[in-house]
PQR file of N, CA, C, O and H, with PARSE charges and radii, in Angstrom:
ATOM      1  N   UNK A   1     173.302  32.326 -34.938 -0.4000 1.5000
ATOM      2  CA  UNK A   1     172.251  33.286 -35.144 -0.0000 2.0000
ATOM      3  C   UNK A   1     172.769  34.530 -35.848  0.5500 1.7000
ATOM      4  O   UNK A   1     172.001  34.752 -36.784 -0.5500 1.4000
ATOM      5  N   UNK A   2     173.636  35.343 -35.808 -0.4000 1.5000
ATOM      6  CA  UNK A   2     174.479  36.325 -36.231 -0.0000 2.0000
ATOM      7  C   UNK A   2     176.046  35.775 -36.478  0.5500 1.7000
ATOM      8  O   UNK A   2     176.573  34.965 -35.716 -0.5500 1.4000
ATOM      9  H   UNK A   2     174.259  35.163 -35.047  0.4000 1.0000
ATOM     10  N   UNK A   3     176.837  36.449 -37.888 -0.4000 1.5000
ATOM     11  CA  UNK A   3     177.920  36.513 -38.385 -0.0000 2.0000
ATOM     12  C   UNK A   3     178.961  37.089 -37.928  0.5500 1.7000
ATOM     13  O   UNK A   3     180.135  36.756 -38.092 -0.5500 1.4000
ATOM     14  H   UNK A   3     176.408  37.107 -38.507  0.4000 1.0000
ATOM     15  N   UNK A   4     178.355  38.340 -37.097 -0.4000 1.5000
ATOM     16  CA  UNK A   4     179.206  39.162 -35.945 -0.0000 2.0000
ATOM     17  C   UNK A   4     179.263  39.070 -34.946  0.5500 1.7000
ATOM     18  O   UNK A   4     178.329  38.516 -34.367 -0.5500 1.4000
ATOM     19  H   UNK A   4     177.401  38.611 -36.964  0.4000 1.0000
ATOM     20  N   UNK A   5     180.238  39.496 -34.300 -0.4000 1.5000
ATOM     21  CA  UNK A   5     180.916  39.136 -32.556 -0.0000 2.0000
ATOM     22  C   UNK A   5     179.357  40.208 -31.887  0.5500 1.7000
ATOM     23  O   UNK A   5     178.606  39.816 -30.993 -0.5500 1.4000
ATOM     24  H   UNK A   5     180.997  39.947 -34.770  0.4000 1.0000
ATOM     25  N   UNK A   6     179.262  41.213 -32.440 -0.4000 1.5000
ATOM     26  CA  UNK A   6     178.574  41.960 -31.759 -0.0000 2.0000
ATOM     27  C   UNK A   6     176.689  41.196 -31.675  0.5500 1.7000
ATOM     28  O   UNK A   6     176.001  41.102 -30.658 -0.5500 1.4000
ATOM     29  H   UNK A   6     179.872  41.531 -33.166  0.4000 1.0000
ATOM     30  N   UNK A   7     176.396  40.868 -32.776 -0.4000 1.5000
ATOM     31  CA  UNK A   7     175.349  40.169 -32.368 -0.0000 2.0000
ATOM     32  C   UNK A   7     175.340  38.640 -32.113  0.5500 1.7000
ATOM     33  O   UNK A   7     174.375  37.963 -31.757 -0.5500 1.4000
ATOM     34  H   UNK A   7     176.955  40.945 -33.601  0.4000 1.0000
ATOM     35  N   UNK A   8     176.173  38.372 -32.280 -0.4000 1.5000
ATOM     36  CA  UNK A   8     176.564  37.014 -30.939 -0.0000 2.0000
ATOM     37  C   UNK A   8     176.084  37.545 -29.471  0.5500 1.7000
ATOM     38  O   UNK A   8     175.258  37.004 -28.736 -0.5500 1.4000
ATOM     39  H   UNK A   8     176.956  38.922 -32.569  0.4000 1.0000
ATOM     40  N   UNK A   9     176.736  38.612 -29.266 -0.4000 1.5000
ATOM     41  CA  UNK A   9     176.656  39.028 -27.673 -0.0000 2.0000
ATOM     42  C   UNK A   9     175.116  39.493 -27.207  0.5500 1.7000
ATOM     43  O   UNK A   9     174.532  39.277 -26.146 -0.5500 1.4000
ATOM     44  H   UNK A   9     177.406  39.052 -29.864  0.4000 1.0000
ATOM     45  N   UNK A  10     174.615  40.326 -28.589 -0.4000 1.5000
ATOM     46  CA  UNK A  10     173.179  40.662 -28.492 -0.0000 2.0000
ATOM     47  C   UNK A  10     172.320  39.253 -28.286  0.5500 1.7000
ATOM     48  O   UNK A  10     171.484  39.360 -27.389 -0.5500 1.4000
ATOM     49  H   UNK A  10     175.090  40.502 -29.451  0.4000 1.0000
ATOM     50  N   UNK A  11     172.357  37.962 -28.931 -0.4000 1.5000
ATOM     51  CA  UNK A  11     171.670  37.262 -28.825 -0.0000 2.0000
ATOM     52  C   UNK A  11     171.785  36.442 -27.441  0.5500 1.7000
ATOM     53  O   UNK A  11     170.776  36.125 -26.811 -0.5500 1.4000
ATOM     54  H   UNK A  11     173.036  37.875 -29.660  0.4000 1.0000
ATOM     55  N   UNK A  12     173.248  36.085 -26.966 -0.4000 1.5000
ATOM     56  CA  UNK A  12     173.370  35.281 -25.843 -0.0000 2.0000
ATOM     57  C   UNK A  12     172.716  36.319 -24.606  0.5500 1.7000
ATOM     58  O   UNK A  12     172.175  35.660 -23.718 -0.5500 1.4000
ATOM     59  H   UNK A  12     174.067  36.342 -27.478  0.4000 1.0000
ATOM     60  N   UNK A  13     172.664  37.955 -24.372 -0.4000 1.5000
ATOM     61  CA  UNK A  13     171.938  38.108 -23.838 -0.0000 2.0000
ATOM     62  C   UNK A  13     170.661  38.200 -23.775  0.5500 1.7000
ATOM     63  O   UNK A  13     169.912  38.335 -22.807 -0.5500 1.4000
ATOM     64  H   UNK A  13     173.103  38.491 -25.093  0.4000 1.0000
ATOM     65  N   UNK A  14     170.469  38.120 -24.852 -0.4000 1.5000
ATOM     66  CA  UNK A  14     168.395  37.909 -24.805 -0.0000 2.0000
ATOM     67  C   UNK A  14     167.923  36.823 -24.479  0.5500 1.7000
ATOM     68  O   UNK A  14     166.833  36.724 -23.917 -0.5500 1.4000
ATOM     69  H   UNK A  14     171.077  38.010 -25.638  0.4000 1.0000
ATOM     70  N   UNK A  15     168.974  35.435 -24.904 -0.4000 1.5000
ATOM     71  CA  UNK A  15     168.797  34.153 -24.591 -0.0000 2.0000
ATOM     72  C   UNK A  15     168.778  34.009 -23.098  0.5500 1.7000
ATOM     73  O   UNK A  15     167.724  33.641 -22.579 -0.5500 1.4000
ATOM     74  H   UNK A  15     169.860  35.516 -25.361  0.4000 1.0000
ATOM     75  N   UNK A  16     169.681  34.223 -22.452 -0.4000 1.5000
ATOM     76  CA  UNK A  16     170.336  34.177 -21.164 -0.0000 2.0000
ATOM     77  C   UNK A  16     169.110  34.430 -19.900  0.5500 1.7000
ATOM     78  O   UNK A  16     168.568  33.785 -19.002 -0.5500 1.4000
ATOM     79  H   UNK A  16     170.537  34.522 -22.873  0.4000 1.0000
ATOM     80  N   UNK A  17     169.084  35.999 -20.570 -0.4000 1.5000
ATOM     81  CA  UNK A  17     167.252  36.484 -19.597 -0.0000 2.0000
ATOM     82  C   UNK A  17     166.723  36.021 -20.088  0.5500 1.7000
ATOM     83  O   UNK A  17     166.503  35.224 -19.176 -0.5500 1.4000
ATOM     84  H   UNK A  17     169.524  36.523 -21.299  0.4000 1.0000
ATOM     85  N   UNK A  18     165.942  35.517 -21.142 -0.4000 1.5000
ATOM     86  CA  UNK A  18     164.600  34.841 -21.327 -0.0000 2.0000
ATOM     87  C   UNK A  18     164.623  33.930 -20.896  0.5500 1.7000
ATOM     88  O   UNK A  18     163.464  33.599 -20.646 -0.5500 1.4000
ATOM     89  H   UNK A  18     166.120  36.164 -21.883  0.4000 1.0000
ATOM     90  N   UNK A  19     165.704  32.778 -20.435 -0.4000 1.5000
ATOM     91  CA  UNK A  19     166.149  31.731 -20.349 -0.0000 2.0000
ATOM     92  C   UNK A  19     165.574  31.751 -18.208  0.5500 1.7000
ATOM     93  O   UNK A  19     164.809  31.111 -17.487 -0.5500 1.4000
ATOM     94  H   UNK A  19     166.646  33.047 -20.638  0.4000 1.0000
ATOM     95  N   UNK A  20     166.421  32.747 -18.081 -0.4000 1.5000
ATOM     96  CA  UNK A  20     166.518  33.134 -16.358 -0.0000 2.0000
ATOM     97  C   UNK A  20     165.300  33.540 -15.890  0.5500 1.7000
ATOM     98  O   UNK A  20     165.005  32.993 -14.828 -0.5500 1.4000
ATOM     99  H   UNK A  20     167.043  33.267 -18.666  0.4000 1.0000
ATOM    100  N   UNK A  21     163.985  34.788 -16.579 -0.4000 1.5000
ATOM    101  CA  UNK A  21     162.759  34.772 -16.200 -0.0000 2.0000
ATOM    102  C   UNK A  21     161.862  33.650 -16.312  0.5500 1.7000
ATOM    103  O   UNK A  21     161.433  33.051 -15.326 -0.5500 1.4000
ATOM    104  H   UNK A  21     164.224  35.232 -17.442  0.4000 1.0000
ATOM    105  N   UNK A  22     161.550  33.335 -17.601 -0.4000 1.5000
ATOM    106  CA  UNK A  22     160.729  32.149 -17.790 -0.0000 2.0000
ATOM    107  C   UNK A  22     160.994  31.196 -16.876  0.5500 1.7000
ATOM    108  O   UNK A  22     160.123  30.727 -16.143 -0.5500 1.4000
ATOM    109  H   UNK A  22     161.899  33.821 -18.402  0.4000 1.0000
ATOM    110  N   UNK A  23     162.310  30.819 -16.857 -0.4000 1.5000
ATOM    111  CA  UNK A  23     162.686  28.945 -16.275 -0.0000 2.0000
ATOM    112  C   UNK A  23     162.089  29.456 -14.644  0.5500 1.7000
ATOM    113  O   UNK A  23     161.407  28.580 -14.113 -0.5500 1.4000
ATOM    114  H   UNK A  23     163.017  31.200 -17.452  0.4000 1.0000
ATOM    115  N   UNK A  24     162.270  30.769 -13.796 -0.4000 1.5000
ATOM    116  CA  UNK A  24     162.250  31.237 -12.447 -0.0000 2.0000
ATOM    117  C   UNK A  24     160.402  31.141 -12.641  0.5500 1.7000
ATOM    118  O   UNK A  24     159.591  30.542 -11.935 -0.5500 1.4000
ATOM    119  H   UNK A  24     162.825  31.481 -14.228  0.4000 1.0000
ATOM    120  N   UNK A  25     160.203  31.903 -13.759 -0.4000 1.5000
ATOM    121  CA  UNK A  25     158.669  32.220 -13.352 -0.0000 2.0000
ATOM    122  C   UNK A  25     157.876  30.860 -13.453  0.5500 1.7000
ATOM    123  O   UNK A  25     156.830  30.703 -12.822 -0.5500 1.4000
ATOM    124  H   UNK A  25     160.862  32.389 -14.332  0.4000 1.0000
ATOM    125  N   UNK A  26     158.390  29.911 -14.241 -0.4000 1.5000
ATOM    126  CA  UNK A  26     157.698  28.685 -14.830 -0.0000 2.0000
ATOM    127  C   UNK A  26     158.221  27.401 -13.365  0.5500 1.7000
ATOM    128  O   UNK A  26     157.568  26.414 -13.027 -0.5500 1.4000
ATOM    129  H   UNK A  26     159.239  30.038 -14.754  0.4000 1.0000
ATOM    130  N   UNK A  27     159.187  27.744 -12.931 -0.4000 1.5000
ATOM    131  CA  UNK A  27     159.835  27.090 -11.356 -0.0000 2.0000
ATOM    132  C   UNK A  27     158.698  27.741 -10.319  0.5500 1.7000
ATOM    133  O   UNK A  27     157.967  26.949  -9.723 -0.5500 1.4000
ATOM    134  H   UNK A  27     159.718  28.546 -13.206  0.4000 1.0000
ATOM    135  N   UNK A  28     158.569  28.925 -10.135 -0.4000 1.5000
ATOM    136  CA  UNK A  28     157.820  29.472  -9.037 -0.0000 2.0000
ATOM    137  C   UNK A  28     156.066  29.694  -8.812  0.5500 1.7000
ATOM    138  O   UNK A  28     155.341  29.909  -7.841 -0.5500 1.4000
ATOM    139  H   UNK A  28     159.163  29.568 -10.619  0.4000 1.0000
ATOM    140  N   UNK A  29     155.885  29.525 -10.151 -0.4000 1.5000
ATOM    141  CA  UNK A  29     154.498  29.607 -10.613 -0.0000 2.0000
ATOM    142  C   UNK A  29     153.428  28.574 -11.312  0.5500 1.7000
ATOM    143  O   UNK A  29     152.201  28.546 -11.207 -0.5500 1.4000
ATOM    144  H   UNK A  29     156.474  29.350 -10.940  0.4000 1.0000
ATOM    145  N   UNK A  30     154.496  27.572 -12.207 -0.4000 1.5000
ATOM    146  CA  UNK A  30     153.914  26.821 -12.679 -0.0000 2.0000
ATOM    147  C   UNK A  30     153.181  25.376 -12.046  0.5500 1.7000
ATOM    148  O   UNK A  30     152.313  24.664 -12.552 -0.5500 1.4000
ATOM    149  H   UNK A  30     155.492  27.595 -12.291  0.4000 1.0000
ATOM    150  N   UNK A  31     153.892  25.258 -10.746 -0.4000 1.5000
ATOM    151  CA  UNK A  31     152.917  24.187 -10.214 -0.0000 2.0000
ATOM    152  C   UNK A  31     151.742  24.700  -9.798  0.5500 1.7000
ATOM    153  O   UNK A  31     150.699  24.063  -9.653 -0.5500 1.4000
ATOM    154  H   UNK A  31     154.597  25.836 -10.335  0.4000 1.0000
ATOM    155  N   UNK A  32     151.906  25.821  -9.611 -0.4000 1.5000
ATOM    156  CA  UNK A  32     150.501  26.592  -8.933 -0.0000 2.0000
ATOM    157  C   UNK A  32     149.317  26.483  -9.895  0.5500 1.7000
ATOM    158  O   UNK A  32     148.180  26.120  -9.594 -0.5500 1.4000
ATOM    159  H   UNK A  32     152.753  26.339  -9.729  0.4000 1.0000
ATOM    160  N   UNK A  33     149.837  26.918 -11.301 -0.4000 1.5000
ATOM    161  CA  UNK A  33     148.937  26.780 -12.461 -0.0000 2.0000
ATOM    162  C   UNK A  33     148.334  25.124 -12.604  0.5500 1.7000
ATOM    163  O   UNK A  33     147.214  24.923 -13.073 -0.5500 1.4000
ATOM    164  H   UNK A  33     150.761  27.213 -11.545  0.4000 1.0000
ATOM    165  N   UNK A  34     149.055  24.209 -12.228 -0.4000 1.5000
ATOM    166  CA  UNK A  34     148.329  23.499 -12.516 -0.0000 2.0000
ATOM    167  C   UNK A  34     147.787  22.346 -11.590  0.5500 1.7000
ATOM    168  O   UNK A  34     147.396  21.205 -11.840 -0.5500 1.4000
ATOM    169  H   UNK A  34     149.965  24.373 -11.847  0.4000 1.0000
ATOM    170  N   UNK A  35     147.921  23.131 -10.328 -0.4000 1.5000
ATOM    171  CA  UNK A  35     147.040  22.541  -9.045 -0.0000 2.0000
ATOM    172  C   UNK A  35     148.215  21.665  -7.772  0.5500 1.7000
ATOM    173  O   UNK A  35     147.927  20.845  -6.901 -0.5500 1.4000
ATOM    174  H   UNK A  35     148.239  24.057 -10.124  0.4000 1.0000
ATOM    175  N   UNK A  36     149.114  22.067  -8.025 -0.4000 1.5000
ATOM    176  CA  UNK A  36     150.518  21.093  -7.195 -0.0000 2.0000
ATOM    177  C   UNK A  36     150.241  22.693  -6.200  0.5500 1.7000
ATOM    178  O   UNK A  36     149.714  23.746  -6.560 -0.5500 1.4000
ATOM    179  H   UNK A  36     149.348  22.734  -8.733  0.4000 1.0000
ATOM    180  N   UNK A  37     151.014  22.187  -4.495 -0.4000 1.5000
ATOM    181  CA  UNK A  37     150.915  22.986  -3.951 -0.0000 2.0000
ATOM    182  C   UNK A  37     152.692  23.446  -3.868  0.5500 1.7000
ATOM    183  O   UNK A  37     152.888  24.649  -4.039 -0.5500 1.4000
ATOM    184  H   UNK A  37     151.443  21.332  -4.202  0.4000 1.0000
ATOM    185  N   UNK A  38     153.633  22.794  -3.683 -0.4000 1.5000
ATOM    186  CA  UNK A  38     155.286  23.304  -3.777 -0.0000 2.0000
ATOM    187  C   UNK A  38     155.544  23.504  -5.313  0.5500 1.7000
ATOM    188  O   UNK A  38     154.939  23.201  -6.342 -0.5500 1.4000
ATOM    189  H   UNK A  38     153.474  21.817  -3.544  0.4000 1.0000
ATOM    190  N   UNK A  39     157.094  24.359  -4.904 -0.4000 1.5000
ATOM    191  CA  UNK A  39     157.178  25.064  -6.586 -0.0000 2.0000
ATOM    192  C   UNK A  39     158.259  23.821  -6.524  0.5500 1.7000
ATOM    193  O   UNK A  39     158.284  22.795  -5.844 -0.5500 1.4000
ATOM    194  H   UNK A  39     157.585  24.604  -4.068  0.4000 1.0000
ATOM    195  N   UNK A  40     159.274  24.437  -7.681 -0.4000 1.5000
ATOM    196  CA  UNK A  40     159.756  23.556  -8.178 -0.0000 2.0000
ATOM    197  C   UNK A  40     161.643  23.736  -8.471  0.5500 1.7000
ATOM    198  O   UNK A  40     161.903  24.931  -8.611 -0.5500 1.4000
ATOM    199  H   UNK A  40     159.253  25.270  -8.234  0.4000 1.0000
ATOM    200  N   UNK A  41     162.553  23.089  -8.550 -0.4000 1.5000
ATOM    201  CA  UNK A  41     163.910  23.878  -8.266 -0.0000 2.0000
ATOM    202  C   UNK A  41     163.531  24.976  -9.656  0.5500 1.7000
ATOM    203  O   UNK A  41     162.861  24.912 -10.686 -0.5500 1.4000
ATOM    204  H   UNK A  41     162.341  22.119  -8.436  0.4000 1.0000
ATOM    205  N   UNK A  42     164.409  25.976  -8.958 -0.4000 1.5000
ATOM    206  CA  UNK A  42     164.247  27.178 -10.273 -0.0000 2.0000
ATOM    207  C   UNK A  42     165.237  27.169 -11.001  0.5500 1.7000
ATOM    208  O   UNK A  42     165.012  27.610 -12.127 -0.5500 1.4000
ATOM    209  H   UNK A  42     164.953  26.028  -8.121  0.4000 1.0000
ATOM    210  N   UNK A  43     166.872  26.640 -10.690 -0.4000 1.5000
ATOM    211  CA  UNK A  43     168.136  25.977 -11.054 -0.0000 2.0000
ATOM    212  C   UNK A  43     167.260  25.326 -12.633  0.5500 1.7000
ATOM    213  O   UNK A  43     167.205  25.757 -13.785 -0.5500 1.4000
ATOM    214  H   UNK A  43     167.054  26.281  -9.775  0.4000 1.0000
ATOM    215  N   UNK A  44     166.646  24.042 -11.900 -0.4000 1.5000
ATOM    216  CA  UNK A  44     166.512  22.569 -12.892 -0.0000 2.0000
ATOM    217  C   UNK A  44     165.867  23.363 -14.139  0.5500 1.7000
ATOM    218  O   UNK A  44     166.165  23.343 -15.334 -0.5500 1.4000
ATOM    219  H   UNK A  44     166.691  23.692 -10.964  0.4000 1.0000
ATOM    220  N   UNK A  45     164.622  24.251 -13.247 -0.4000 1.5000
ATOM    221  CA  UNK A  45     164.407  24.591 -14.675 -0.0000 2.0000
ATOM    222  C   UNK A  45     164.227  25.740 -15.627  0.5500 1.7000
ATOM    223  O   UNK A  45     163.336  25.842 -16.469 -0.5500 1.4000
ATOM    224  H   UNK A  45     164.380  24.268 -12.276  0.4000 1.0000
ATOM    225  N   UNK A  46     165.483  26.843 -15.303 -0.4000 1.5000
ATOM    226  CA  UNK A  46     166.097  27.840 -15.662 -0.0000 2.0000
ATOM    227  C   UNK A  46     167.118  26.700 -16.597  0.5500 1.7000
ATOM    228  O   UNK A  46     167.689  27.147 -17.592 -0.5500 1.4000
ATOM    229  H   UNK A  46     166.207  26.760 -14.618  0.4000 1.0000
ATOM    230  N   UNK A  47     167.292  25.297 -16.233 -0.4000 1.5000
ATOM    231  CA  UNK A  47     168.099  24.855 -17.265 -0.0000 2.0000
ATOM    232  C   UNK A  47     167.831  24.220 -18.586  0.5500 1.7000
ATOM    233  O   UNK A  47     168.513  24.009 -19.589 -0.5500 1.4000
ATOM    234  H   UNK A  47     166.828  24.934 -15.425  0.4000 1.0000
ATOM    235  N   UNK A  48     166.074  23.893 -18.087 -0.4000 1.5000
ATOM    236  CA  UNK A  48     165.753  23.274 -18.831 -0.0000 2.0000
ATOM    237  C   UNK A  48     165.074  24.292 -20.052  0.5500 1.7000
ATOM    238  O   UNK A  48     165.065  24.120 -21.271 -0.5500 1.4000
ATOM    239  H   UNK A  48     165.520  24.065 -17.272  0.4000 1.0000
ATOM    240  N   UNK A  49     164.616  25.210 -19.380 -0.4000 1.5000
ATOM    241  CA  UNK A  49     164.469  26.359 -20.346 -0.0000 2.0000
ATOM    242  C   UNK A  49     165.797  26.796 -21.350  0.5500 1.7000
ATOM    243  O   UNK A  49     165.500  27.454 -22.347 -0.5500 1.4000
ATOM    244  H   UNK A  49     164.624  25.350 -18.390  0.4000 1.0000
ATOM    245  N   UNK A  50     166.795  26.565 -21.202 -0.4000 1.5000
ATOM    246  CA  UNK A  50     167.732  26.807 -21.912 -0.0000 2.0000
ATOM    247  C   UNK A  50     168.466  25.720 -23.369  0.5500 1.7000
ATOM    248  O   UNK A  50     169.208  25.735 -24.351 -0.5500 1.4000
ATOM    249  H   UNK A  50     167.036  26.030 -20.392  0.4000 1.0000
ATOM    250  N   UNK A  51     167.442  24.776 -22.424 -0.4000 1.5000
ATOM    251  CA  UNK A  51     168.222  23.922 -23.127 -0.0000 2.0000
ATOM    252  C   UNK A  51     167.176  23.759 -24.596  0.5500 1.7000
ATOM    253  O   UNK A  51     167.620  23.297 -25.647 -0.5500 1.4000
ATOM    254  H   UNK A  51     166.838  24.763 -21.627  0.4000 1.0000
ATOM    255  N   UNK A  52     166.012  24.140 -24.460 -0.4000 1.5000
ATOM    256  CA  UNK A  52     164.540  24.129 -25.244 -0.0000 2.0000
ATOM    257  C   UNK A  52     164.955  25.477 -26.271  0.5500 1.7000
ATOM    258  O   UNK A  52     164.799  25.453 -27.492 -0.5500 1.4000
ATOM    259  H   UNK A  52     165.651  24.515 -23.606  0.4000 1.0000
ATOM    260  N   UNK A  53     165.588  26.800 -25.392 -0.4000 1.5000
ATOM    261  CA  UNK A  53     166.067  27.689 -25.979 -0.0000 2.0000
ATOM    262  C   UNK A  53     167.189  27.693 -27.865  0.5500 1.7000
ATOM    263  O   UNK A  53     167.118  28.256 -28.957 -0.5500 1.4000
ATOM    264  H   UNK A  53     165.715  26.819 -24.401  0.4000 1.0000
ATOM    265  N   UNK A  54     168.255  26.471 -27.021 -0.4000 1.5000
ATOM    266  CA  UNK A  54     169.306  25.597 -27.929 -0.0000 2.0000
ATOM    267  C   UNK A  54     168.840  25.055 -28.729  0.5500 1.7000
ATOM    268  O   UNK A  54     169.341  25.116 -29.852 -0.5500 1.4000
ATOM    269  H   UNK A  54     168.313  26.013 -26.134  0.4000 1.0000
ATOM    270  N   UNK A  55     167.510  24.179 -28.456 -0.4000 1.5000
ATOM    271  CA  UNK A  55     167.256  22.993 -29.649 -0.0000 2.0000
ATOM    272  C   UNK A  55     166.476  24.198 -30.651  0.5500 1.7000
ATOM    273  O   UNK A  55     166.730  24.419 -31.836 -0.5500 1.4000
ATOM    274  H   UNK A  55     167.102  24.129 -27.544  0.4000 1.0000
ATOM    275  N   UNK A  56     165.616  24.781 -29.920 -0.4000 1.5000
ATOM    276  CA  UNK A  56     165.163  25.818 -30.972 -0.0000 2.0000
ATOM    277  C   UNK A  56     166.131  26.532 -32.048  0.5500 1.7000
ATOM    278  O   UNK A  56     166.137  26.419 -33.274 -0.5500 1.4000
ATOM    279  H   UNK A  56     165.410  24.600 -28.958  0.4000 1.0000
ATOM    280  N   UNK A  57     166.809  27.171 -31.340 -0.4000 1.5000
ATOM    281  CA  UNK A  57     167.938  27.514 -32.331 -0.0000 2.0000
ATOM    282  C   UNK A  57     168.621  26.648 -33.281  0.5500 1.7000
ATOM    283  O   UNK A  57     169.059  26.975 -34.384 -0.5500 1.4000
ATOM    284  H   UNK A  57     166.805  27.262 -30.344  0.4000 1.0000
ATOM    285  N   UNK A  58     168.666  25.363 -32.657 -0.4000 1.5000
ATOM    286  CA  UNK A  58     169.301  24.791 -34.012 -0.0000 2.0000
ATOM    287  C   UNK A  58     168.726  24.108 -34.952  0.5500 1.7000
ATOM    288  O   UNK A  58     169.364  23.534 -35.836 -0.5500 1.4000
ATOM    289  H   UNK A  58     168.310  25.097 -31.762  0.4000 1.0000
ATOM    290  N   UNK A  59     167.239  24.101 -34.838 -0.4000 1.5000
ATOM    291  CA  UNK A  59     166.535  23.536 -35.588 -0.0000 2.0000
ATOM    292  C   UNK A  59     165.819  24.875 -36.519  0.5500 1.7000
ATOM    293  O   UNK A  59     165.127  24.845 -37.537 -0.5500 1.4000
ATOM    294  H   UNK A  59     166.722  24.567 -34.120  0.4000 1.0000
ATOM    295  N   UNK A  60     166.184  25.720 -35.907 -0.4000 1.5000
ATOM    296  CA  UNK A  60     164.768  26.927 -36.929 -0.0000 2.0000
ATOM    297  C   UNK A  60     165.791  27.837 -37.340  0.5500 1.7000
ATOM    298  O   UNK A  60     165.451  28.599 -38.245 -0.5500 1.4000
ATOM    299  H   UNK A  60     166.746  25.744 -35.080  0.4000 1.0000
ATOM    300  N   UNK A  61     167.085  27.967 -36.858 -0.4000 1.5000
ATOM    301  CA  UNK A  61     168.258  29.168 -36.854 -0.0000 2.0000
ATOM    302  C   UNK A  61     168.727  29.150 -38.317  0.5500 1.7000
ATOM    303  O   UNK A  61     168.549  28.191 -39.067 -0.5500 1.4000
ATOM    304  H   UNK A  61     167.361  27.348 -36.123  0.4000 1.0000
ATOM    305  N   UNK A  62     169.211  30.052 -38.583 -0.4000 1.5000
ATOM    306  CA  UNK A  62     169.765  30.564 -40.007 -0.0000 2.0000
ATOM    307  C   UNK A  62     170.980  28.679 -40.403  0.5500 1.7000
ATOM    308  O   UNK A  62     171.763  28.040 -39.699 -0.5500 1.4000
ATOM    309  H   UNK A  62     169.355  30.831 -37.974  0.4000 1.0000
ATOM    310  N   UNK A  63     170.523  28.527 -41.691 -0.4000 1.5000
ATOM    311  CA  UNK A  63     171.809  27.450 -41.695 -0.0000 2.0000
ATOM    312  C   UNK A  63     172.965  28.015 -42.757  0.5500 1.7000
ATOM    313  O   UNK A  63     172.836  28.701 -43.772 -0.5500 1.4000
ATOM    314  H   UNK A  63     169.888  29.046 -42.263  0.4000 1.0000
ATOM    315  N   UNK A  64     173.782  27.624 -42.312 -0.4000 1.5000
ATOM    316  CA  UNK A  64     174.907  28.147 -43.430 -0.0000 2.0000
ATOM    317  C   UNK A  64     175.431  27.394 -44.534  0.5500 1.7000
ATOM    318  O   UNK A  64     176.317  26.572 -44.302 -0.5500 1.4000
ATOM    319  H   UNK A  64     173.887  27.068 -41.488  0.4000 1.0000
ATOM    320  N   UNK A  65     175.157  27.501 -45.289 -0.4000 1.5000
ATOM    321  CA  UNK A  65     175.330  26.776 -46.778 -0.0000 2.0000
ATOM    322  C   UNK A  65     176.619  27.194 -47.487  0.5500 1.7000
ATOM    323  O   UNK A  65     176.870  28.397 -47.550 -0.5500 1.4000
ATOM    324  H   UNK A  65     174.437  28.169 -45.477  0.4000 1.0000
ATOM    325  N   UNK A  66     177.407  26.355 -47.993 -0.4000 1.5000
ATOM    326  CA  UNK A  66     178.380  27.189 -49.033 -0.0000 2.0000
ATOM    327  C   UNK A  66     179.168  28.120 -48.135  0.5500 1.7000
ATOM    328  O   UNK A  66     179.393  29.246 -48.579 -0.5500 1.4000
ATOM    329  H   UNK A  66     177.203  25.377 -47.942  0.4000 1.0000
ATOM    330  N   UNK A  67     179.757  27.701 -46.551 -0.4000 1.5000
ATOM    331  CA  UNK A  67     180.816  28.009 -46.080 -0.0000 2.0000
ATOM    332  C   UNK A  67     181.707  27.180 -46.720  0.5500 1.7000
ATOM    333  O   UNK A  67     181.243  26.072 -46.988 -0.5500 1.4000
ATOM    334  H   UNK A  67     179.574  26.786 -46.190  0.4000 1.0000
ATOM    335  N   UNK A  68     182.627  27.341 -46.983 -0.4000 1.5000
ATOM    336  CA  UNK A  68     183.702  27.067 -47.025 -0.0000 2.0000
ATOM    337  C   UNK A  68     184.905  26.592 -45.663  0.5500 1.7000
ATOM    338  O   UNK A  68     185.428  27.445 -44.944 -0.5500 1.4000
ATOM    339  H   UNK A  68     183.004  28.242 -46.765  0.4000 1.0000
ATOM    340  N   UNK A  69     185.099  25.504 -45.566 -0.4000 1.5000
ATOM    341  CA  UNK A  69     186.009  25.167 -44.230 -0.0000 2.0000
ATOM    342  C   UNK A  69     187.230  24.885 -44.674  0.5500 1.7000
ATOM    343  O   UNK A  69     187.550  24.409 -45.763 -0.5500 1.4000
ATOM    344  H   UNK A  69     184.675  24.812 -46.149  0.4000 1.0000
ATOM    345  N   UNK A  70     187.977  25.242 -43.668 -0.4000 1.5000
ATOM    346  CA  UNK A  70     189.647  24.957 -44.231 -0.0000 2.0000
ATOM    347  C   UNK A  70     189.917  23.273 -44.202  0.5500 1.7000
ATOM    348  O   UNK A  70     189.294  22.420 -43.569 -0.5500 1.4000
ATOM    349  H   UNK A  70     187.717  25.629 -42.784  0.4000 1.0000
ATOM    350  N   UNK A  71     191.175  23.099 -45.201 -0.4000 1.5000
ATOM    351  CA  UNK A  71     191.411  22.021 -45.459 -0.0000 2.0000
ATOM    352  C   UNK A  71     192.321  21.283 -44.463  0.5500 1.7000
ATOM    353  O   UNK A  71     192.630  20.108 -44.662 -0.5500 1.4000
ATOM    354  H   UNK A  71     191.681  23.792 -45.715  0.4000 1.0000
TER
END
């Protein structure tokens, strides 16, 4: 997502919490939304939110063209 160390760090934390509210709020709330009466592990899917987080990124994220890799 970024070329620099510094927004590396900016992004893994925005990822990280968005990753940790959503997956908690979508674990604690979302069976409710759609008529289930128990929630759901908030672990499984604080992970699975992350992992939706990843594919996004590597499918829509900046691509790098015309790096150059060592030989």
């Amino acid at each position: 997502m970024s070329d620099r160390m510094v927004g590396q760090m900016g992004w893994s934390i925005v990822f990280s919490l968005a990753s940790a509210i959503v997956g908690f709020v979508a674990a604690t709330y979302g069976p409710l939304w759609i008529g289930w009466g128990a929630s759901m592990s908030a672990a499984g899917m604080i992970a699975s939110v992350s992992g939706l987080i990843l594919l996004a990124a590597c499918v829509l994220g900046p691509h790098r063209r015309g790096v150059a890799t060592p030989a």
